[in-house]
Backbone as JSON, one array per atom type, in Angstrom:
{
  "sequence": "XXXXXXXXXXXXXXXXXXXXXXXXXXXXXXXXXXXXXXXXXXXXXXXXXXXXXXXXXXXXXXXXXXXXXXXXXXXXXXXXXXXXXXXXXXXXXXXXXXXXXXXXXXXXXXXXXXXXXX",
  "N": [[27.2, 205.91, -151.1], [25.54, 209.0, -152.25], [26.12, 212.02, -153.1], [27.47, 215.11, -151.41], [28.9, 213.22, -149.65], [31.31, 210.71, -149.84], [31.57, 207.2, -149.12], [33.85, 204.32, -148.7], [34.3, 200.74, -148.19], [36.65, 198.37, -147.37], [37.6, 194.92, -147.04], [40.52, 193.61, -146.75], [42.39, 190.05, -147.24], [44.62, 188.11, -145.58], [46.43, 185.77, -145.99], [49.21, 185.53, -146.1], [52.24, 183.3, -145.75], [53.02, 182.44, -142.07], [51.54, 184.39, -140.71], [47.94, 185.28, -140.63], [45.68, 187.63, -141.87], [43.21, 189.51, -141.54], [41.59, 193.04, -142.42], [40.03, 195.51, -142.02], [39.34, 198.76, -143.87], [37.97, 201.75, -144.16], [37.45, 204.63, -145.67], [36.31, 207.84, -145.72], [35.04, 210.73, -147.3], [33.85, 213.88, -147.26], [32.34, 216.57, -148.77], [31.51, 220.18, -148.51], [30.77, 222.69, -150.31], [33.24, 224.69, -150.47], [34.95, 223.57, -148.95], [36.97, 220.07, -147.91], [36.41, 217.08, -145.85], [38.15, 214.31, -144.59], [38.71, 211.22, -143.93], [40.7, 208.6, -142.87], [40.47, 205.05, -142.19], [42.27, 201.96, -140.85], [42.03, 199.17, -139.11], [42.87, 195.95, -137.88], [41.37, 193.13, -137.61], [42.23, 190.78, -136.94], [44.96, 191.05, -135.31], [43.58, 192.99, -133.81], [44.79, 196.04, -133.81], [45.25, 198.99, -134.84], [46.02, 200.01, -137.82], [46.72, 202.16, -139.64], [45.76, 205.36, -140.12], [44.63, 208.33, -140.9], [43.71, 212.08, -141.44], [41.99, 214.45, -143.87], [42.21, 217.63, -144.19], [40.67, 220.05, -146.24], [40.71, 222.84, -149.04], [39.26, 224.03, -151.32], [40.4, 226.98, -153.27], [40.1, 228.44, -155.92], [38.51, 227.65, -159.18], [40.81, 226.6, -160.25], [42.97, 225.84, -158.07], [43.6, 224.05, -155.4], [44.05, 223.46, -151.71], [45.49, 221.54, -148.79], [45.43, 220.11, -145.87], [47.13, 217.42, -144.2], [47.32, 214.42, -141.74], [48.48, 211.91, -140.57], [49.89, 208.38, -140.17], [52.86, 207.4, -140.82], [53.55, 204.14, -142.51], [52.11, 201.24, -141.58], [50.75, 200.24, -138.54], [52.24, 197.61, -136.27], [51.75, 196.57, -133.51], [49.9, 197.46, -131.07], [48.8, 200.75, -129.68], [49.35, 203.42, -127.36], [46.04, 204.24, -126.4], [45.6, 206.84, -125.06], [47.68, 208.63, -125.51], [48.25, 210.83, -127.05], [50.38, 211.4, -129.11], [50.38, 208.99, -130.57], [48.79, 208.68, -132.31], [49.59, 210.32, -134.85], [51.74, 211.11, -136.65], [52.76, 212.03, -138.78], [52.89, 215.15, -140.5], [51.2, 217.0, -143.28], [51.25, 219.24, -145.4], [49.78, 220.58, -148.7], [49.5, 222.2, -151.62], [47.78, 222.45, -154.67], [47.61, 223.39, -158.08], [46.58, 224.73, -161.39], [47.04, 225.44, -164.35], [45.68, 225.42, -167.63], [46.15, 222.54, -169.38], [48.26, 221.59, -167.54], [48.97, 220.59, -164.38], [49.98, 221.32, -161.12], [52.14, 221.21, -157.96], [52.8, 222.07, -154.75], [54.26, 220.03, -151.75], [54.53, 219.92, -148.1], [56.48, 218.64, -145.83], [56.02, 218.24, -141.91], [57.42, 216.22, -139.38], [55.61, 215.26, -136.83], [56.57, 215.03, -133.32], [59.06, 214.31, -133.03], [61.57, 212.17, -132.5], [64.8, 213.22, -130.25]],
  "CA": [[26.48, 207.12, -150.78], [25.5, 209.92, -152.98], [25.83, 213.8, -152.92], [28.33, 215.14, -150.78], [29.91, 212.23, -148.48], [31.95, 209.27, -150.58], [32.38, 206.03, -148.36], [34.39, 203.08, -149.36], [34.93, 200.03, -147.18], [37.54, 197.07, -148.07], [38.1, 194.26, -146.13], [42.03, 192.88, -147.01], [42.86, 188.99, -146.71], [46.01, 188.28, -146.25], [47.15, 184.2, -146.13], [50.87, 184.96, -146.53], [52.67, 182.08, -144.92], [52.22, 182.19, -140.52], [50.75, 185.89, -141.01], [46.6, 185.33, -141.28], [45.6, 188.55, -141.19], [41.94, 190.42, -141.6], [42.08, 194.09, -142.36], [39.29, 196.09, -142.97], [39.42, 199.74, -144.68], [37.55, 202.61, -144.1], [37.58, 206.03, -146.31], [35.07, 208.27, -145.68], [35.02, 211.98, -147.99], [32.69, 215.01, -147.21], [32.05, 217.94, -149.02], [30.68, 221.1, -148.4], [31.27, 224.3, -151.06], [34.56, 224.69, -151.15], [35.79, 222.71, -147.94], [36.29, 218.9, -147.17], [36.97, 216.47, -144.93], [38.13, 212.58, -144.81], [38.92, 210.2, -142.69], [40.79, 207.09, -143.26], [41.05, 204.11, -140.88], [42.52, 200.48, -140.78], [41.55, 198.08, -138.2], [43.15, 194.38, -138.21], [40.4, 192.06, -137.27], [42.7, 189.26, -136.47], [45.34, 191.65, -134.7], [43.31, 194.06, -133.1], [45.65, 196.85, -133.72], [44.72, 200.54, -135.53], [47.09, 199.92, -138.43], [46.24, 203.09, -140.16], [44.94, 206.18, -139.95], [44.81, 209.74, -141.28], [42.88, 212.92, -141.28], [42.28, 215.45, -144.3], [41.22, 219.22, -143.92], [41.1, 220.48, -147.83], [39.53, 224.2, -148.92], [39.38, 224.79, -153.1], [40.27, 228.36, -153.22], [38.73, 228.76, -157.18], [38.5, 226.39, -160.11], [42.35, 225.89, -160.2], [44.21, 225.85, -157.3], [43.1, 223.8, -153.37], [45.11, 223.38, -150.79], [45.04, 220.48, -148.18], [46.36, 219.52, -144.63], [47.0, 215.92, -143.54], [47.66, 214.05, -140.52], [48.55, 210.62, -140.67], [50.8, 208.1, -139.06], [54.03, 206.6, -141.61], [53.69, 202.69, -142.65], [51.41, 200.46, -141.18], [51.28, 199.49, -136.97], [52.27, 196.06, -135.99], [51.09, 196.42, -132.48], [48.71, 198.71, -130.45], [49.6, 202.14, -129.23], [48.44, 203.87, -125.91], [45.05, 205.25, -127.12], [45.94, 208.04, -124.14], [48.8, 209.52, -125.78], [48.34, 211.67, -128.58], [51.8, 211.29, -130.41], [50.78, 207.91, -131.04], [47.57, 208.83, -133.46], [49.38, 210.71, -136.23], [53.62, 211.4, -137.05], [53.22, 213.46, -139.95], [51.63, 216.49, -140.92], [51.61, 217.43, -144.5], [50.48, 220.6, -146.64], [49.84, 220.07, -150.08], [48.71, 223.32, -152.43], [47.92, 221.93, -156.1], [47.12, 224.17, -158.56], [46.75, 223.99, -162.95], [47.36, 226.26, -165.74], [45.6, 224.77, -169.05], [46.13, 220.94, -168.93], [49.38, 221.69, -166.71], [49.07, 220.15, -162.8], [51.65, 221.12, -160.47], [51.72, 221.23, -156.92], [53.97, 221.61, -153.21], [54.27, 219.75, -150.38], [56.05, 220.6, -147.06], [55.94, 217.37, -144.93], [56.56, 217.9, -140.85], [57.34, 215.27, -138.98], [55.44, 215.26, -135.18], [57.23, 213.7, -131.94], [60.08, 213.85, -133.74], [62.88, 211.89, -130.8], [66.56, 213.85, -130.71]],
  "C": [[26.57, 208.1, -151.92], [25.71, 211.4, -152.5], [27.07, 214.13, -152.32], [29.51, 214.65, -150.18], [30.04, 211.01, -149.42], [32.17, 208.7, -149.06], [32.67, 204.92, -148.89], [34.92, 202.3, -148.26], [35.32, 199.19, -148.14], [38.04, 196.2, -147.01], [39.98, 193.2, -147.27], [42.18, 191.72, -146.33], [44.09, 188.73, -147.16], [46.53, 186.76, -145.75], [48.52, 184.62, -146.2], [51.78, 184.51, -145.41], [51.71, 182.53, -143.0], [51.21, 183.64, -140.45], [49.42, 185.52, -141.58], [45.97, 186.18, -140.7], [44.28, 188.66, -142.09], [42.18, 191.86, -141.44], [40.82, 194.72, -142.83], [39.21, 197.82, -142.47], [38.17, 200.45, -144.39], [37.78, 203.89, -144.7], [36.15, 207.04, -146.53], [35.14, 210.02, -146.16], [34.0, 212.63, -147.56], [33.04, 215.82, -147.91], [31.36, 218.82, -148.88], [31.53, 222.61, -148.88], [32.08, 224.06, -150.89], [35.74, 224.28, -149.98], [35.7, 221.17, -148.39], [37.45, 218.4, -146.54], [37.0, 214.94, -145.39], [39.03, 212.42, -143.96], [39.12, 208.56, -143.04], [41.33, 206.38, -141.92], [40.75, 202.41, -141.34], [42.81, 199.56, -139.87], [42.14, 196.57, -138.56], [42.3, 193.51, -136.99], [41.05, 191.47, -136.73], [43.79, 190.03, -135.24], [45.04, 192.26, -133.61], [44.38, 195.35, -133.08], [44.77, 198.09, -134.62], [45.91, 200.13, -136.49], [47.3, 201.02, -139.36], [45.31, 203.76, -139.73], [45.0, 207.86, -140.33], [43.66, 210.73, -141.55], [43.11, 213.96, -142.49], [41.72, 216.49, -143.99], [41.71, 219.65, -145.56], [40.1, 221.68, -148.06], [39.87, 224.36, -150.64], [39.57, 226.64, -153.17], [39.68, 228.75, -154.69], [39.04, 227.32, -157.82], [39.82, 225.76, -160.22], [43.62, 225.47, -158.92], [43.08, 225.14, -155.67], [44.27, 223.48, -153.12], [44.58, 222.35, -149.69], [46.02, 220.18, -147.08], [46.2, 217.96, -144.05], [47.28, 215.34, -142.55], [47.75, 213.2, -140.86], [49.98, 209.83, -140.2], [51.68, 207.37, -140.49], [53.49, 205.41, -141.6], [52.24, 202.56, -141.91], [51.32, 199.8, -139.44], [50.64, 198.24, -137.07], [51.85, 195.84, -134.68], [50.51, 197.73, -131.94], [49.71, 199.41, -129.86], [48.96, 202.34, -127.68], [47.59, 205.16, -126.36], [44.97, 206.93, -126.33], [46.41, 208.77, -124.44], [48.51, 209.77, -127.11], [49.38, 211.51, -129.65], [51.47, 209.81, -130.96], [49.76, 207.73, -132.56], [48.51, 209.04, -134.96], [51.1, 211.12, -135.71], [53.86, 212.01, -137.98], [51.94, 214.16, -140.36], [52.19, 216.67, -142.26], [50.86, 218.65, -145.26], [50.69, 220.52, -147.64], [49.18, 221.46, -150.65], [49.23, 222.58, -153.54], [46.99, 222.92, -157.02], [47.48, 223.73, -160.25], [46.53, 225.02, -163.65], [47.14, 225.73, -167.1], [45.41, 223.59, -168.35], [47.75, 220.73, -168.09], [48.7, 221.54, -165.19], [50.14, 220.28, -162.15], [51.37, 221.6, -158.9], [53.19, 221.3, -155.92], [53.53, 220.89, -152.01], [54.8, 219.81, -149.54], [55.45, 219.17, -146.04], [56.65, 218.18, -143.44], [56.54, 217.22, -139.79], [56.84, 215.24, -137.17], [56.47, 214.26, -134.24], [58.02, 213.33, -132.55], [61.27, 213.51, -132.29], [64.14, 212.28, -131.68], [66.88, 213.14, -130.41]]
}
């Protein structure tokens, strides 16, 4: 796609030994002025499981410096969740501000971890 919205699909084969797995990749970018959005998701064909998945919200505040919130779940799931329950979508939240001075890049992130069990 052109203009605004990047999409990239990838299907992953994976032969290694009893493990014959199908995986296919989804990344889908928007922009609009000085927001965007994306959306990644990984589906196992052979599994059926959600094995991935994450959400960005990102805003450029000028030419040097955006900032960006993420959602997304740790590693990879080996079996299905209960699509009912919310804690099971996403386990970490992250804020990222990256900003550049010259050819200097430097940036923070504050990771917090959802449905965290005491």
């Amino acid at each position: 796609m052109s203009g605004p919205c990047h999409s990239d699909n990838r299907l992953k084969i994976d032969f290694n030994g009893d493990n014959k797995n199908l995986t296919w990749y989804n990344r889908t970018v928007v922009t609009k002025d000085k927001f965007t959005f994306g959306i990644l998701g990984a589906y196992g064909l052979t599994s059926h499981v959600l094995v991935k998945n994450s959400l960005l919200f990102g805003y450029k505040h000028d030419s040097n410096t955006s900032a960006y919130l993420r959602l997304h779940n740790n590693g990879f799931r080996r079996t299905a969740f209960n699509w009912g329950d919310l804690s099971g979508y996403f386990d970490t939240l992250k804020i990222d501000v990256i900003s550049s001075i010259n050819d200097l890049k430097y940036g923070l992130e504050v990771s917090y971890y959802l449905y965290r069990q005491h």
